[in-house]
N, C-alpha and C positions, 0 to 999 in steps of 0.2 A: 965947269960942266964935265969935264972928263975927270976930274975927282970923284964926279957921284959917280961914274959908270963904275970906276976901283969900285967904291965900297958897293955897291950894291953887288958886284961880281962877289966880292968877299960876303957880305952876309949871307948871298947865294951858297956860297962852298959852305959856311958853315954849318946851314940848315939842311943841306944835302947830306951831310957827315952824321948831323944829328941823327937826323932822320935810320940812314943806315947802320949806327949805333944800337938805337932805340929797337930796331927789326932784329937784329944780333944775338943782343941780351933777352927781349922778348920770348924769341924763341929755343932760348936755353933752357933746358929743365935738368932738375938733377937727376942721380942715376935712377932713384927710387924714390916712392912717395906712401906714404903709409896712408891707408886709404879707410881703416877700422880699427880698433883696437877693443876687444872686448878682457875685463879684468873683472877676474871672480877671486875672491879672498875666503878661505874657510880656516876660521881658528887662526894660525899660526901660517900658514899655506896657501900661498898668491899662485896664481896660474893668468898665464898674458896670452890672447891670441890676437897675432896681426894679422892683416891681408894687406899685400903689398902689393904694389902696381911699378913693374921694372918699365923707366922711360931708357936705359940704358941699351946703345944697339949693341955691343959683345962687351959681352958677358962671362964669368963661370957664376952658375947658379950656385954651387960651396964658397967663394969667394963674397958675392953678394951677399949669403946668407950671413957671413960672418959678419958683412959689414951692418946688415940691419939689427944684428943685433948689441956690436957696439954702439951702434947711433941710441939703440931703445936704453942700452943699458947704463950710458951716460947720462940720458937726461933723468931716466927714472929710477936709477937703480935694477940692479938684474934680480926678476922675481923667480922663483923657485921652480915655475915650469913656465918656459915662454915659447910656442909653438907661432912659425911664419909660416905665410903660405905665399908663394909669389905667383902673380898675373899679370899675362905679357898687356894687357891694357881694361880699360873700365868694361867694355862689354865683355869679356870673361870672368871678370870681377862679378858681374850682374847676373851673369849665370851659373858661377859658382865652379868653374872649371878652374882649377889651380894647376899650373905644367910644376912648383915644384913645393915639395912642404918639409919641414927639418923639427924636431922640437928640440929644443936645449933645459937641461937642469942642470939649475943651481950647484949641484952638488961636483957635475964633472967635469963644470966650468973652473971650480976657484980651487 
């Protein structure tokens, strides 16, 4: 009889643990989250526009910019004009208020 009370304490702790695990990771998000991506190609000449949404709480917006554009440029390759715009959350995104915009070319990157 006091064996079961162990394990049941013990599956107890575990599912406790779980649990505030599962709340932890949950509520992690990464710094930024690319929220739109519109791509117009003419001829020879790609242009990328993101809108990005910062879940990061400090920040440098130069820093971040930099970084959204290695993330863009890794997965996709860096297009010839690739213009961010960042939004400290979705209802500014919704109404089109951007606190910061950067564009980058191809040419003064490489």
């Amino acid at each position: 009889m006091k064996r079961a009370g162990y394990y049941a304490g013990a599956v107890g702790l575990v599912l406790v643990i779980g649990v505030l695990i599962l709340i932890f990771f949950k509520n992690r998000k990464p710094d930024f989250e690319i929220q739109s991506t519109l791509k117009n190609t003419f001829d020879n000449y790609e242009t990328v526009d993101l809108s990005v949404i910062v879940h990061a709480r400090e920040y440098e917006p130069e820093e971040l910019m930099e970084k959204v554009r290695e993330y863009y440029a890794n997965l996709n390759g860096m297009p010839d004009k690739l213009s961010i715009k960042l939004y400290e959350s979705k209802r500014e995104y919704a109404s089109g208020t951007a606190f910061s915009h950067k564009m980058f070319l191809k040419e003064e990157i490489e």
